[in-house]
C-alpha positions as CSV (number, residue, x, y, z in Angstrom):
1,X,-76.1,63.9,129.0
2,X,-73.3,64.0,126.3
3,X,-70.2,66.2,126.6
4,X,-67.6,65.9,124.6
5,X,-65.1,68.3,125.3
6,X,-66.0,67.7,128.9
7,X,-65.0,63.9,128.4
8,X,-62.2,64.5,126.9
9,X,-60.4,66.9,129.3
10,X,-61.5,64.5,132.4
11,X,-59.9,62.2,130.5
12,X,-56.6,63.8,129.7
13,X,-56.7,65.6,132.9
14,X,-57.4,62.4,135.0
15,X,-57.2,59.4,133.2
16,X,-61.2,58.9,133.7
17,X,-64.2,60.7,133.3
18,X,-64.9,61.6,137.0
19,X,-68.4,62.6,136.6
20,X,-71.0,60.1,136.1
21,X,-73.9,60.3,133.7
22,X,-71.7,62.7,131.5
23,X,-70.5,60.7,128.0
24,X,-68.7,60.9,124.7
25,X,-71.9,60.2,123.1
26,X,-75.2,58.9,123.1
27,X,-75.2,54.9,123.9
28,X,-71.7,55.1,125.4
29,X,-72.2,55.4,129.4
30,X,-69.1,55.0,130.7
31,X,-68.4,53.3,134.0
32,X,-66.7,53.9,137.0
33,X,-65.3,51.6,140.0
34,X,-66.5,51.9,143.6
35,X,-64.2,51.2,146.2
36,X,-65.3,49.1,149.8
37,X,-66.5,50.8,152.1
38,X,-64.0,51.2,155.1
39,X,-66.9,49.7,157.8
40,X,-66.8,46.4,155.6
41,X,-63.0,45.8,155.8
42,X,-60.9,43.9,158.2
43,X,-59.1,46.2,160.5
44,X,-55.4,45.4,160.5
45,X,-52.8,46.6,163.5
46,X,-49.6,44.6,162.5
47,X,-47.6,42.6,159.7
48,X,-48.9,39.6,160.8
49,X,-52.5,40.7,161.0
50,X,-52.8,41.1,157.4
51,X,-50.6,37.8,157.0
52,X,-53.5,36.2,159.2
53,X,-56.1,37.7,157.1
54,X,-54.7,37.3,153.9
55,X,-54.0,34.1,154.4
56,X,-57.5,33.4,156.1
57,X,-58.7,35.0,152.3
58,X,-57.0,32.3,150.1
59,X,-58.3,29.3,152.3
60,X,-61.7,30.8,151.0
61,X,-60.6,31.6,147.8
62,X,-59.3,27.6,147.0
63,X,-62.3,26.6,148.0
64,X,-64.2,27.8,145.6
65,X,-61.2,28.0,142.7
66,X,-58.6,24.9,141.7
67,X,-56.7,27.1,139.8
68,X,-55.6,30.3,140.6
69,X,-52.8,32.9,138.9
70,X,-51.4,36.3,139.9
71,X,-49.9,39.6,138.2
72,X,-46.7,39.7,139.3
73,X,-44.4,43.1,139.1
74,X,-41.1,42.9,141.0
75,X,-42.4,44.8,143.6
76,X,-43.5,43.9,147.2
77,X,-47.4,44.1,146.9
78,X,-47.7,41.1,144.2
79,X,-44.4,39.4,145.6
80,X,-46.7,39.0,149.4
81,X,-49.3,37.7,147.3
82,X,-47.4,35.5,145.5
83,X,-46.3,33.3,149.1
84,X,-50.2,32.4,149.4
85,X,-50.5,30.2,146.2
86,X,-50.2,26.9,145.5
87,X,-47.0,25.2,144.3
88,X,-47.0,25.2,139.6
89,X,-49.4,28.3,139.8
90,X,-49.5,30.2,137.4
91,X,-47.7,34.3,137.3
92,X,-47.6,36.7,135.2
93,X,-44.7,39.3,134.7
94,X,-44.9,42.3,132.0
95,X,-41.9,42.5,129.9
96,X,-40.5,44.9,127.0
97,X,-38.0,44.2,123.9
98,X,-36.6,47.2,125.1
99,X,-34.5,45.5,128.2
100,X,-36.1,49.1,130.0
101,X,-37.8,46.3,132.7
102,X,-35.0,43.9,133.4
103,X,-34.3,44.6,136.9
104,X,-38.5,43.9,137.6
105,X,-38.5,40.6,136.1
106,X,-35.2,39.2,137.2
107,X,-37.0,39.8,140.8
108,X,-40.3,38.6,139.6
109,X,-38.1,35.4,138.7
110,X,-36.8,35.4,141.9
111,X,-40.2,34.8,143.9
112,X,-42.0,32.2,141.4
113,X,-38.8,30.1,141.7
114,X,-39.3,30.3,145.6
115,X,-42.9,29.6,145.6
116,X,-42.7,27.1,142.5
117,X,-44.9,28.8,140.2
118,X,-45.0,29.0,136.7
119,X,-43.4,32.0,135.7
120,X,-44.9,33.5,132.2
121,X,-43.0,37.1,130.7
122,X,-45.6,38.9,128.7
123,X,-43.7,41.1,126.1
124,X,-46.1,44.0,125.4
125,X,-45.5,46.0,121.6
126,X,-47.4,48.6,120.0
127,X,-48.9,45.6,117.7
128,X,-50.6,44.5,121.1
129,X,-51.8,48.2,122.0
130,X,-53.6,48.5,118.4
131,X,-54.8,44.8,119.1
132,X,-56.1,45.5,122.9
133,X,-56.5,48.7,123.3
134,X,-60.7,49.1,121.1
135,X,-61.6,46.2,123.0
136,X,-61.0,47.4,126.4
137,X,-62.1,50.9,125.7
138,X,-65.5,49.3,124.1
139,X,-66.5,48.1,127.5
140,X,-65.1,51.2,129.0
141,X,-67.2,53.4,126.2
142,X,-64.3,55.8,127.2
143,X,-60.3,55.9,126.3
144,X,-58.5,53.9,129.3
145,X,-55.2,53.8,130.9
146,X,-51.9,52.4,129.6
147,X,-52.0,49.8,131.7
148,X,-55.4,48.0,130.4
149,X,-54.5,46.5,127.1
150,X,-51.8,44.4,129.0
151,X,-54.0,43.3,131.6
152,X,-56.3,42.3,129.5
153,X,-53.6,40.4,127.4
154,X,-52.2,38.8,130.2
155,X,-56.1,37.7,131.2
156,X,-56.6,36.2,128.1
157,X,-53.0,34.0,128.2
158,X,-54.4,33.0,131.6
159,X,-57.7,31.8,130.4
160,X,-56.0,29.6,127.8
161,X,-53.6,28.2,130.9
162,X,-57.0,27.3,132.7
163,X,-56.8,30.1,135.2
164,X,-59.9,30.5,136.9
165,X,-59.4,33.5,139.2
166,X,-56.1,36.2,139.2
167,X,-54.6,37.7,141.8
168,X,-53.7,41.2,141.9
169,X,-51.8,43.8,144.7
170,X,-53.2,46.7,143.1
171,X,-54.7,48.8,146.3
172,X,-52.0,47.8,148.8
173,X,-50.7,51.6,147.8
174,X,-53.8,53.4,148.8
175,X,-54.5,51.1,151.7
176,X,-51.4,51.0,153.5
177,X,-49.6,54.8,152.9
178,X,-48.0,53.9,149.2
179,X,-47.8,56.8,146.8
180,X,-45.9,58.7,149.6
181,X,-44.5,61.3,146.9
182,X,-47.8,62.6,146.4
183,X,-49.2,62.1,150.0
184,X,-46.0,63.7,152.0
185,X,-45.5,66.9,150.8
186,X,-47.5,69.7,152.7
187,X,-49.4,71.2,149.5
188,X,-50.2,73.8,148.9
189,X,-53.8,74.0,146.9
190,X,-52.3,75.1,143.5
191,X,-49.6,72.7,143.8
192,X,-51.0,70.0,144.1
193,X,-53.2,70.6,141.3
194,X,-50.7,70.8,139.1
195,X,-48.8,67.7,140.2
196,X,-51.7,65.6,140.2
197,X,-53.0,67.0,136.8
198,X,-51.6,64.1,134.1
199,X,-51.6,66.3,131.2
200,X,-53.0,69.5,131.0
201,X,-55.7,70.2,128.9
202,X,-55.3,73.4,127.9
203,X,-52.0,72.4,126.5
204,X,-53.5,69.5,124.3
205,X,-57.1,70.2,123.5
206,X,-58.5,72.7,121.2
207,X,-61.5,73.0,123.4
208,X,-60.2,72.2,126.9
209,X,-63.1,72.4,129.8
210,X,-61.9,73.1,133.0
211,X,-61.0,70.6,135.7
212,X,-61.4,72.6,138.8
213,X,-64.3,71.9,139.7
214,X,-63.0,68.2,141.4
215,X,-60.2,69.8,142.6
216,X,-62.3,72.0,144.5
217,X,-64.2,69.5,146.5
218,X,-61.0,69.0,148.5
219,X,-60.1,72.2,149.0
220,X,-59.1,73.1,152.8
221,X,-59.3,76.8,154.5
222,X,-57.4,79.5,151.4
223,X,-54.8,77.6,149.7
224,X,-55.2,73.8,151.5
225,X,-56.2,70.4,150.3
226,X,-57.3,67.1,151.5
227,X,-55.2,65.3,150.0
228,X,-56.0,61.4,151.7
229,X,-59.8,62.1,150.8
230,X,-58.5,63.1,147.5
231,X,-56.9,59.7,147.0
232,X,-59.0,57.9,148.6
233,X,-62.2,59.4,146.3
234,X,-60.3,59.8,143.2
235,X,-57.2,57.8,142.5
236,X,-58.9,54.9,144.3
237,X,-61.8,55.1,141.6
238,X,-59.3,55.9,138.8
239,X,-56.8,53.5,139.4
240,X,-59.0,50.4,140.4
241,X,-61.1,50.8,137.9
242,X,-58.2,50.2,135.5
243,X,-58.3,46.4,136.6
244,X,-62.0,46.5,136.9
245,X,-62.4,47.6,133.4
246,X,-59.5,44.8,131.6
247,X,-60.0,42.0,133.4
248,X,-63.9,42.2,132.7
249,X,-63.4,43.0,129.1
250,X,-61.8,39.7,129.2
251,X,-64.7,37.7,131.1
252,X,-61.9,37.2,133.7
253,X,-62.5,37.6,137.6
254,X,-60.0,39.0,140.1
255,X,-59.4,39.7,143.5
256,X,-57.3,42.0,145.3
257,X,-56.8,40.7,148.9
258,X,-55.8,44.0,150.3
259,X,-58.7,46.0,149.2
260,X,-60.2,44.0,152.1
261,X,-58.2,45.2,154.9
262,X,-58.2,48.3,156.3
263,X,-55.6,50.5,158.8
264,X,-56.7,49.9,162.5
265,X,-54.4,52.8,163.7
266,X,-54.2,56.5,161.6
267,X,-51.5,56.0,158.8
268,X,-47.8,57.4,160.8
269,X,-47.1,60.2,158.2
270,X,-43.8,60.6,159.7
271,X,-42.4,57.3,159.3
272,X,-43.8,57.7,155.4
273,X,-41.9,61.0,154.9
274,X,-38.7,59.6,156.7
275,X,-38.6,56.9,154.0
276,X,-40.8,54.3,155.1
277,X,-44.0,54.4,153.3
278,X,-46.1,51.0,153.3
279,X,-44.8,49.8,156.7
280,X,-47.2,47.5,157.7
281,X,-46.6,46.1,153.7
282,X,-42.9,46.0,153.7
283,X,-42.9,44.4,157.4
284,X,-45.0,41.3,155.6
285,X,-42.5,41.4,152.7
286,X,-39.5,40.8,155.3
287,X,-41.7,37.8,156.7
288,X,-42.1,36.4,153.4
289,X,-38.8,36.9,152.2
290,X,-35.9,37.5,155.1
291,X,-33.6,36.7,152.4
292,X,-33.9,39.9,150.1
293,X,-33.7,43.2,150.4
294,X,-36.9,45.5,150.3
295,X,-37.0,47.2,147.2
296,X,-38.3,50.3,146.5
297,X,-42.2,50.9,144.7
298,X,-41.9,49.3,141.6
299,X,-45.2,50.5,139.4
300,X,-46.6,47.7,137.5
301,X,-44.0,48.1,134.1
302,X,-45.3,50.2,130.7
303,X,-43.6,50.4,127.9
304,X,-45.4,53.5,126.4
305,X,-41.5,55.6,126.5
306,X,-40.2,53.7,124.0
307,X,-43.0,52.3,122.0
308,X,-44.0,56.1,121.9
309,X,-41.0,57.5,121.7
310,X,-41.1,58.7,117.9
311,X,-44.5,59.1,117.8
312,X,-45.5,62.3,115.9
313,X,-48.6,63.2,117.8
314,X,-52.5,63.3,117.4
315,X,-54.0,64.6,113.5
316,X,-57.5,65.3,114.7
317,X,-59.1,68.5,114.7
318,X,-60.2,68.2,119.1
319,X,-56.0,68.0,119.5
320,X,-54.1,71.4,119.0
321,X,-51.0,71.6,116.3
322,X,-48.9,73.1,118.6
323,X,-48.4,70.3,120.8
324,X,-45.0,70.1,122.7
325,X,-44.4,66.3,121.9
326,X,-40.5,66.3,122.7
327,X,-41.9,67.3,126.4
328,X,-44.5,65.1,126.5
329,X,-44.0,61.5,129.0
330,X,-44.7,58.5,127.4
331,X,-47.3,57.8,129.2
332,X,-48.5,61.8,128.3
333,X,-48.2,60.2,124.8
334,X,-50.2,56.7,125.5
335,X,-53.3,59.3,126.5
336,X,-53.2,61.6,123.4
337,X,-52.9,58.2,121.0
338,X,-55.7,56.6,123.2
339,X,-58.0,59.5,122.9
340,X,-57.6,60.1,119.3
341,X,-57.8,55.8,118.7
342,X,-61.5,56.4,120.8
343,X,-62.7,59.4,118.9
344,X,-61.7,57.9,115.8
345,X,-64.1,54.8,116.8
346,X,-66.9,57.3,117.5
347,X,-66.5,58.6,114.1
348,X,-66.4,55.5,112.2
């Protein structure tokens, strides 16, 4: 069935349309990303269990691949990866005019100059979200996250280096006990909600459809929340399917070596809320690299602050006046120029 208003605040709401076989329109079924199932991944206890078994995964992998490449942030999921390739392979490292990501790639320097690989900086302008951005929402048949038009850039400069397969850290977060600000706190229902909620709506949308009804499905006793079956339902499919969407829009395939490994023993919530979220992650990181310090979670860089900084807002009749724009996150911003850029492509 088609539902626009419904699309559109799933969309702004969660950065997806969450319910399948509801579309924008006619001929534009959107599609979503299923995780592994946990009963087909490798069960993990230590550091050097997922060393083993990542390391058992790239035998396989050059086997099959000569030539093999990796997204690399300056954070420790892609820097792991990074130890398991080839001397003069090629990585990739996001970067912005702006000087807003220096820190990132002076690490991201750091590791291909230990592992002798051959370091490319991507600079990423609005020029290359006009550029990127139709083509990856064509194959979506939906607006996308901030993130896609750069994969699929950087999938694109790979393919012309010969890359045959890329390399990506993206589910170590959800695997291992990342995103510890959101999974932490004891919430409260409503809270949550409102924390998880990218942009609201009701604040954006002339005819905003309620959200609740996902929420909902979580919902523990009066006022709880499942919050891991949250993630692991919703922000798995949201998030993965960011990757899933770019890299196939560019005819590229990936792999994400974590997304085959799964916890042996329950996540230990208190050593996440006492500051040590991804231990298992940050223990293979001080195998891999004794030498530095662990840094903190680095989120793979966007430039959407200051390449929307100025940005006056949405013109179209689905997007209220009244928009609060000088509160709005760049990212906030990246979703209401998406959305308007896919509506206007429905129109033309």
């Amino acid at each position: 069935m088609t539902d626009k208003d419904f699309c559109l605040s799933s969309y702004i709401a969660f950065r997806y349309i969450w319910k399948d076989g509801v579309d924008f329109a006619e001929g534009f079924q959107h599609k979503n990303f299923l995780p592994l199932d946990d009963d087909k991944r490798i069960p993990v206890k230590t550091s050097e269990d997922i060393d083993r078994e990542i390391r058992k995964q790239f035998d396989r992998l050059y086997d099959k691949y000569d030539n093999i490449g990796i997204l690399l942030s300056g954070g420790m999921d892609s820097a792991n990866l990074a130890a398991y390739l080839r001397p003069g392979s090629h990585a990739y490292t996001f970067n912005s005019a702006s000087g807003e990501f220096d820190a990132d790639v002076e690490r991201a320097k750091r590791y291909s100059a230990k592992w002798q690989l051959h370091h490319h900086l991507i600079d990423i302008t609005m020029a290359d979200y006009e550029q990127y951005a139709p083509i990856v929402m064509r194959h979506k048949f939906a607006p996308v996250h901030s993130i896609e038009p750069q994969i699929y850039k950087a999938a694109m400069l790979a393919k012309a280096d010969g890359v045959q397969l890329m390399i990506v850290g993206e589910s170590a977060d959800l695997i291992f006990g990342g995103m510890d600000k959101l999974i932490s706190p004891q919430w409260t229902f409503d809270a949550f909600v409102k924390r998880y909620t990218f942009l609201d709506p009701a604040l954006v949308l002339t005819h905003p459809v309620s959200q609740a009804e996902l929420f909902e499905r979580y919902r523990q006793g009066g006022d709880g929340i499942d919050v891991m079956r949250f993630m692991d339902e919703v922000f798995a499919v949201e998030s993965s399917g960011s990757y899933l969407n770019a890299f196939g829009a560019a005819w590229m395939p990936y792999y994400d070596p974590y997304a085959c490994l799964v916890m042996a023993d329950p996540l230990d919530m208190q050593r996440v809320r006492s500051g040590e979220p991804k231990y298992l992650v940050r223990g293979l990181y001080a195998l891999k690299y004794p030498e530095l310090e662990i840094p903190f979670k680095i989120p793979m860089p966007r430039p959407v602050d200051a390449v929307f900084r100025d940005w006056a807002g949405p013109t179209r009749p689905e997007f209220r006046r009244d928009i609060p724009m000088q509160q709005l996150t760049g990212n906030q911003k990246w979703q209401l120029w998406c959305a308007e850029q896919f509506l206007n492509s429905l129109s033309a």
